[in-house]
N, C-alpha and C positions, 0 to 999 in steps of 0.2 A: 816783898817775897820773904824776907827776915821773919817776918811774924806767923808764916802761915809753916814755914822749916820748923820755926823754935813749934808753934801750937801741934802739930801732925809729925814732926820726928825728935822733938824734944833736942835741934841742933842748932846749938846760936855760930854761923861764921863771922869770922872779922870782916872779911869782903868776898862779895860776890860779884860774877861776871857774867854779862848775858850776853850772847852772842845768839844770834836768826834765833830766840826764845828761849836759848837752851841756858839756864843759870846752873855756871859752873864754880866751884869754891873746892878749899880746902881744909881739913879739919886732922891736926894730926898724923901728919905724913899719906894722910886717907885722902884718896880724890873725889868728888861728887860731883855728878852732873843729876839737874831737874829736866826730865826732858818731858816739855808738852807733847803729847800720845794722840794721835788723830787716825790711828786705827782702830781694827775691828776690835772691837772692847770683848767680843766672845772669845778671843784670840790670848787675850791678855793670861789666865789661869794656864793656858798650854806653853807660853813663853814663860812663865815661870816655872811651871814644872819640868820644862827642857833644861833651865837654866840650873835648877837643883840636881838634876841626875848627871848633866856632867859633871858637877863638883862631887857626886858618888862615884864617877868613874876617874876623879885625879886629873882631871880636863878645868882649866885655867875659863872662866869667864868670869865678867864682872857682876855684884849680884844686885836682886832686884831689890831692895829697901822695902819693907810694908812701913806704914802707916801706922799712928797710937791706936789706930782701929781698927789693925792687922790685915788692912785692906792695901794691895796693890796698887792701886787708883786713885789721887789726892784733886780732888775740883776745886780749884782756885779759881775765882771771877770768871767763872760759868767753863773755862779749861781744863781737860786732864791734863794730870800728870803725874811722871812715872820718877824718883827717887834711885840713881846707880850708884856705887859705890866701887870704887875700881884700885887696886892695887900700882897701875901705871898712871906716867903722869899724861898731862893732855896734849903733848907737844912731838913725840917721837913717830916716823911715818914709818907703815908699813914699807916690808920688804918681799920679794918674793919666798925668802926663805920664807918669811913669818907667814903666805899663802901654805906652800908645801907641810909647813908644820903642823899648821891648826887641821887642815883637809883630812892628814893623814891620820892624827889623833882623835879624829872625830868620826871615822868609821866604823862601823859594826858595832853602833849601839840604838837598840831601839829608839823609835819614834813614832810621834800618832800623827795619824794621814794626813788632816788639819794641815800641818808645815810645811805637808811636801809639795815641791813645784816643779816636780822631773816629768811631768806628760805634758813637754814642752809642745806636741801634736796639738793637742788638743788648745793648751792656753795660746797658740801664738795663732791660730787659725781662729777662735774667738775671739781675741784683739781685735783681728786684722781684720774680720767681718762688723764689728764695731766700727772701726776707723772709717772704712769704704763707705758708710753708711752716714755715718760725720761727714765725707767730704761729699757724698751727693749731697745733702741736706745744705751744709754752709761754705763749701768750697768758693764759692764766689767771690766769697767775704776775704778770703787767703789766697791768690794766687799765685806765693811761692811754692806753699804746698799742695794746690790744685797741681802744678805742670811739675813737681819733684815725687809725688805721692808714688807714682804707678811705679817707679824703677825703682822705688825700693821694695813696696809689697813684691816685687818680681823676685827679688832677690831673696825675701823672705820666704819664698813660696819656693825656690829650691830648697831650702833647708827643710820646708815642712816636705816637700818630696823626698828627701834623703829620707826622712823619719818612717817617711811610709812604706819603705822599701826597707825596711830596716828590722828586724828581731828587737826588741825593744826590752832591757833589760833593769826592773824595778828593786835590785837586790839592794846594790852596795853606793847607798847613799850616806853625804857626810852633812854636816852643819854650815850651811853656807850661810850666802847675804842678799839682800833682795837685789843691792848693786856695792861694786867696791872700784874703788878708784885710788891712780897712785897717788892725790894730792890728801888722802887720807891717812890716819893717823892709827897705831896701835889700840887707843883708846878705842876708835873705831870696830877696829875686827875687834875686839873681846866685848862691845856692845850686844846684849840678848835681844835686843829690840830691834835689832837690824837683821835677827838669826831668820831662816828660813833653812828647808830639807832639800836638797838635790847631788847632782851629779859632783864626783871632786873636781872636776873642771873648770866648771861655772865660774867660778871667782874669777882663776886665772883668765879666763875668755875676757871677763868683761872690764876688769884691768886691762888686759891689752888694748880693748878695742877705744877702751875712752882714752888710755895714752898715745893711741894709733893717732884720733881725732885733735889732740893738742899739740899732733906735729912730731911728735918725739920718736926718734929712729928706736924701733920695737925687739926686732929682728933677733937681737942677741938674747934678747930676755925671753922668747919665744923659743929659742933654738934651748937654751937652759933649763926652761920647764919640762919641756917633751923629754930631754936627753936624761934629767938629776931626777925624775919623777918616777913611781913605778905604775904605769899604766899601761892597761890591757888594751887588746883591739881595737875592742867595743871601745874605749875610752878615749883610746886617738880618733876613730871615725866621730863621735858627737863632742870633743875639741874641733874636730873641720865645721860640722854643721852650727854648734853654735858661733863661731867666728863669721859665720855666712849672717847670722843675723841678724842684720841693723841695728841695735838696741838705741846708740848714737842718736839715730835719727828717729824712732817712734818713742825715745824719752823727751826729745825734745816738740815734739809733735802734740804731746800731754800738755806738756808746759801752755804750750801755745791754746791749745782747745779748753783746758780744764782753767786756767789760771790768768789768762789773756795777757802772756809775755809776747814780747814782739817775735812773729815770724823771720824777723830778718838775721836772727841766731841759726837756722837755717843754711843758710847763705855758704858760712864757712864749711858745712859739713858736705852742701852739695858740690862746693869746689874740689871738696877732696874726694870725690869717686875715685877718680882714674887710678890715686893714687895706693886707695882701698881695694878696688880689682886688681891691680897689681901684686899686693898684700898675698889675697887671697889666692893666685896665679899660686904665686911660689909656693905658700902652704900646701895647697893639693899638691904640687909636684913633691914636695917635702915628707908631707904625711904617705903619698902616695908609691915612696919608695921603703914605707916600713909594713903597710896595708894594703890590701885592693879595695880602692874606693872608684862608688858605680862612676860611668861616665857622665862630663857635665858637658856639654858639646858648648855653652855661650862663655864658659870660662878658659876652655883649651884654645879660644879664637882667639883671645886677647892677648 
């Protein structure tokens, strides 16, 4: 990888480090990561030019590196890859401030449709009609997630009812992440490669829900976001609904179909139901004394 840095970025490091493919080095207090790129390569000119306009708007991200051939894109032994160059170093984790701060600083500034992923309607009822369709097909073949599948499409399927009863509101979108997690690092959220367009909630939801899933008492960090935050109605009612939905469990479902990890990662997530209805119990009574949210008749039983 030395040869192909110095030939395409004219960078010789002393050491490099490769971690799940991603060769990470230092060069002058400057931090770089090479990250192999296995997305939509039409995608790539719009993540760069996302990544340009917030450095015109005084908004902090890491930048893309071109190539000696002023190209975004470097194929090494038949591999994309993409060149960051990052002000932070690799080691510092996110905090919810640093959610609150990027969210907020990243609203109300243009974006091309391409990045947006807020017509959550639409993308999660397309999943889900995928998935259904996987497990008539090869269910046999999984039967933890033949007999776990249905209770959670249920659950997802109120959230997609929330939506549909819902005024649905496409203004005030910020710079989010496809997914963020608390075991993740600074480096992390200021990555362009991880940016996508949605609601400022998103993050925080799915922070919560994957620190929900590792066990870790939530509660306080939940009650801190809604209370230090400034959000509207509309924005606590789709914090409820994206909470309602599983990400947890249809990320790990991918895993299992797309990549042939073992289903029994599974396992842990379906022991913690009770404890994720519960979750979601207090939530609605929570959100539901600052909002009127419609009624969920399978959630007030519990």
């Amino acid at each position: 990888m030395k040869n192909a840095l110095q030939y395409y970025y004219h960078l010789s490091p002393d050491n490099i480090h490769q971690m799940d493919g991603v060769y990470k080095f230092t060069i002058q207090d400057q931090y770089y990561a090479f990250y192999p790129y296995d997305g939509d390569l039409n995608q790539v000119d719009t993540i760069y030019h996302l990544s340009i306009n917030l450095w015109k708007y005084g908004i902090y991200c890491h930048q893309i590196v071109l190539n000696s051939e002023q190209k975004i894109v470097t194929i090494v032994s038949d591999t994309a890859y993409i060149l960051i160059k990052s002000n932070y170093a690799f080691e510092e984790k996110i905090t919810m401030e640093h959610l609150i701060s990027f969210s907020n600083m990243t609203s109300n500034i243009p974006y091309q449709n391409t990045m947006r992923h807020d017509n959550w309607e639409k993308l999660w009822s397309e999943k889900i009609d995928y998935f259904e369709y996987q497990v008539n097909q090869f269910g046999k073949s999984h039967p933890i997630i033949r007999d776990s599948f249905s209770y959670f499409v249920g659950i997802a399927e109120t959230g997609i009812s929330l939506l549909n009863q819902t005024k649905l509101d496409y203004k005030n979108l910020v710079v989010s992440h496809k997914r963020i997690k608390r075991t993740q690092t600074v480096f992390d959220l200021y990555n362009p490669l991880s940016f996508i367009v949605d609601l400022k909630i998103r993050d925080a939801c799915e922070y919560f829900k994957e620190s929900f899933m590792t066990h870790e008492n939530i509660w306080d960090d939940i009650e801190y976001y809604l209370t230090h935050n400034t959000l509207t109605s509309y924005e606590y009612l789709m914090f409820f609904i994206r909470m309602l939905y599983p990400s947890f469990y249809f990320d790990l479902y991918e895993d299992i179909m797309h990549y042939n990890k073992d289903e029994k990662l599974l396992i842990p997530v379906i022991e913690h139901v009770g404890q994720y209805e519960k979750l979601l119990k207090k939530l609605y009574i929570y959100i539901g004394n600052m909002i009127a949210l419609p009624e969920i008749e399978w959630l007030k039983k519990i």
